[in-house]
C-alpha positions in Angstrom: -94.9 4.2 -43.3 -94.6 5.8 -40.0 -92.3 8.9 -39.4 -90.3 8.5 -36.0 -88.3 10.9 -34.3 -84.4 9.9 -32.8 -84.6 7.7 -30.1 -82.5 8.1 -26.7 -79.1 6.9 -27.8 -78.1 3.5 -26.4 -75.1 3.0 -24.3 -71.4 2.7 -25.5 -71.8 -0.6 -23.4 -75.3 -1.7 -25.0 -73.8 -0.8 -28.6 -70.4 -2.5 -28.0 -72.4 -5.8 -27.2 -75.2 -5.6 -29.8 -72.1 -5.2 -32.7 -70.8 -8.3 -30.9 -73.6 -10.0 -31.5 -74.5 -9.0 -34.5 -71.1 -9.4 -36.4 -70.5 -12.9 -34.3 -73.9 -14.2 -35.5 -73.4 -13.3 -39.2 -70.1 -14.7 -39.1 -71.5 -18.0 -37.6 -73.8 -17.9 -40.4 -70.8 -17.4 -43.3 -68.7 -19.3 -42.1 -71.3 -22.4 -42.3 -72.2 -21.3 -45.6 -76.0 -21.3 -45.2 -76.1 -19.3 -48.8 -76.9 -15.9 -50.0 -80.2 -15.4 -49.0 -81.7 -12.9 -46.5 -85.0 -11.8 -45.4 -87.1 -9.6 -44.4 -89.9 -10.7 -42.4 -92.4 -8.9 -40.8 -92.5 -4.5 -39.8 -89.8 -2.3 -40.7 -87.7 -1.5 -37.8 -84.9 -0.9 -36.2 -84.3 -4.5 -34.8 -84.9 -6.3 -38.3 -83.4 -3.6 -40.5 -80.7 -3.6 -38.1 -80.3 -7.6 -39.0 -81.1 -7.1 -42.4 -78.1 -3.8 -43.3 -75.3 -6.7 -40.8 -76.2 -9.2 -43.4 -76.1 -7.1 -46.6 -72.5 -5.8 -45.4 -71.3 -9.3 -44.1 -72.1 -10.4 -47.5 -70.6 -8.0 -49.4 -67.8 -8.0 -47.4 -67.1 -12.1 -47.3 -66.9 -11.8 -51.0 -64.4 -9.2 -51.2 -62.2 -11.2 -48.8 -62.5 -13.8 -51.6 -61.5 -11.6 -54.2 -58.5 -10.7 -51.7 -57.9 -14.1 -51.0 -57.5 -15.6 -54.8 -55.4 -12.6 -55.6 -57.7 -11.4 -58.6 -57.7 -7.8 -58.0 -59.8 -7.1 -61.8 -62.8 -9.1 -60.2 -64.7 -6.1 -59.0 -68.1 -7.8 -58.5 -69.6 -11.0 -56.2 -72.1 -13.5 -56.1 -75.9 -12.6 -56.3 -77.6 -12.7 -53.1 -81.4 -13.1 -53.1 -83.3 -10.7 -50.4 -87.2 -11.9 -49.3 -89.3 -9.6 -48.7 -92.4 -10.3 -46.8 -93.9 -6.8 -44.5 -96.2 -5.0 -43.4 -94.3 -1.9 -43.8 -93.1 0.3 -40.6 -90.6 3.1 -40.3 -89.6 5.5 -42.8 -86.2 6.0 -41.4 -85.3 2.4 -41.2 -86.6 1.9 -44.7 -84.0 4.6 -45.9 -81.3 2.9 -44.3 -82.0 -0.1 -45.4 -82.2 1.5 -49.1 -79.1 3.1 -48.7 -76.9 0.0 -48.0 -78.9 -1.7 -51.0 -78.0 0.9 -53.2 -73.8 0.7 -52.2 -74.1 -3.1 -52.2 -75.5 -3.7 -56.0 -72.3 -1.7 -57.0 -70.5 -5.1 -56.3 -73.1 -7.6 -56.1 -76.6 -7.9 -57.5 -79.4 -7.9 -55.2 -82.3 -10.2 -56.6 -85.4 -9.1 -54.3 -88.5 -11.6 -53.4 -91.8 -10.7 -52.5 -94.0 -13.1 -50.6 -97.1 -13.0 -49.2 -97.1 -9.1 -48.4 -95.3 -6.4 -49.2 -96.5 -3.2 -48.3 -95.7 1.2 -47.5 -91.6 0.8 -46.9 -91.4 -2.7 -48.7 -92.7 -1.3 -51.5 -89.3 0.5 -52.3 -87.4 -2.3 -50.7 -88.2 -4.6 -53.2 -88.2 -2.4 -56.6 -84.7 -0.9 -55.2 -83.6 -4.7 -55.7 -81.1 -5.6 -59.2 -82.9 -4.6 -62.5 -84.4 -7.5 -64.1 -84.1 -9.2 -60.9 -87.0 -8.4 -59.1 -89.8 -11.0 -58.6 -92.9 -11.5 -56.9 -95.3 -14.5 -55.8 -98.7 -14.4 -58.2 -100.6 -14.5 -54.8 -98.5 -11.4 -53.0 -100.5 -8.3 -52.2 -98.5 -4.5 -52.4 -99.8 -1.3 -51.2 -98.9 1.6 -51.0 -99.4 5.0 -48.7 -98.6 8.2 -47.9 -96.3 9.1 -44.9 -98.3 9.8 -41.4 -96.8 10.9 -38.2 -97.9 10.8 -34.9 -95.9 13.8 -33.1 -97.6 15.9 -30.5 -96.2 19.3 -28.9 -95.7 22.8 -29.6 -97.5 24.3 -32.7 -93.7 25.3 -33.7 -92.8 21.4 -32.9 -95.3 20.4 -35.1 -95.0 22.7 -38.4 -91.2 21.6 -38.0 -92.2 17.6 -37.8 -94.5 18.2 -41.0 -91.9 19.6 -42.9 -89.6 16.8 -41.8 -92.6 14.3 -43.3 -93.1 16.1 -46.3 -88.8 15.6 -46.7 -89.2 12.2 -46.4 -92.3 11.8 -48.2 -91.0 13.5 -51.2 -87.8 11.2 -50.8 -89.7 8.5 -51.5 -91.5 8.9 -54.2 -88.4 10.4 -55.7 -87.0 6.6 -55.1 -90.0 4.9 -56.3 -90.1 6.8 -59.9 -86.2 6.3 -60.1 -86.9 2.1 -59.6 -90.1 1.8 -61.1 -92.2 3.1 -64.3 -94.3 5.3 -62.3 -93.5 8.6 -63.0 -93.6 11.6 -59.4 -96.9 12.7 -60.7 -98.5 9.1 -60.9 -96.8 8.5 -57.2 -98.2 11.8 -55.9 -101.8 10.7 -57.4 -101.9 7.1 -55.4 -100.6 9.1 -52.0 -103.3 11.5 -52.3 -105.6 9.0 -52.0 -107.4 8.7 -48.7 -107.5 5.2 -48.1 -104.3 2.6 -48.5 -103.3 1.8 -52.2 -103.6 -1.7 -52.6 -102.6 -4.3 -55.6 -101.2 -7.2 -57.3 -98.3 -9.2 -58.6 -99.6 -8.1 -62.3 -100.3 -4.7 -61.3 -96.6 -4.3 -59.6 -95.5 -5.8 -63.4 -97.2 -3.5 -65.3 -96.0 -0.6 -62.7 -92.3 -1.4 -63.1 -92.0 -2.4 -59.5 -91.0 -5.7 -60.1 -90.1 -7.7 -63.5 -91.6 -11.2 -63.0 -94.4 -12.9 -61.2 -93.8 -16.6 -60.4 
């Protein structure tokens, strides 16, 4: 996982258009009832993870306009929706976010995550953050784990500030992991030490609490 600093902020123009877009296309893709499933393929950014938070609140927002719709005000819950997860990993921040939305989404509608092929740094939480008991994984899908790097340059005071901003986020995480997994901090803290990636298997995200079936 990468640690970024803000961006220049986009236009009012540039974000008017991209909402646009974005809520236009998800609504295309209700309204032609493609299913409940969403992915996410390939690094953790702000373009996919952008996509990725439209479709989790386009979802989660169709079904309550059910509920609304049939009048059944008690139903406080909504179809599953299945989330694949296939990445190398990418940026810290956009992982959070991400997390975030999961985490107010599965108060309404379980979130049954996937992992394909790779799932690695930020995917890592991604898919233990999914539904309890609903988390699965390919028998050929590799995880790994790492600690937090950033890539700042600047004043020594710049740069003592962006290491405690690092340290925030890396404590965040494993904070996350422990709470969605059967890892305790320490165990966490051990693998990140490390100075080379953490890498593993389906069995070894079993036995870890990361996930809670292989296929």
């Amino acid at each position: 996982m990468r640690y970024t600093k803000n961006k220049p902020k986009a236009t009012e123009t540039d974000q008017e258009e991209t909402a646009q877009s974005d809520v236009g296309s998800f609504l295309s893709m209700l309204a032609d009832d493609m299913g409940r499933t969403i992915g996410l393929y390939g690094e953790v950014n702000g373009d996919n993870c952008k996509s990725l938070v439209a479709q989790l609140y386009a979802m989660k927002n169709s079904a309550k306009y059910n509920i609304a719709e049939n009048g059944d005000e008690e139903l406080d819950s909504c179809e599953p929706m299945e989330m694949i997860i296939s990445t190398e990993g990418g940026h810290v921040n956009e992982m959070f976010a991400v997390y975030d939305v999961m985490r107010q989404v599965k108060k309404q509608c379980e979130i049954h995550t996937i992992g394909l092929g790779k799932v690695m740094s930020a995917g890592v939480l991604l898919l233990a953050a999914g539904t309890k008991g609903k988390r699965t994984a390919g028998s050929s899908c590799r995880l790994m784990i790492h600690s937090i790097s950033g890539g700042d340059f600047g004043s020594i005071g710049q740069l003592e500030n962006n290491i405690k901003e690092v340290k925030w986020h890396q404590n965040k995480f494993v904070e996350a992991l422990a709470h969605h997994s059967d890892l305790s901090p320490r165990q966490i803290k051990s693998l990140l030490r490390k100075k080379s990636d953490t890498y593993f298997d389906a069995t070894q995200a079993l036995k870890w609490g990361i996930i809670d079936e292989i296929f």
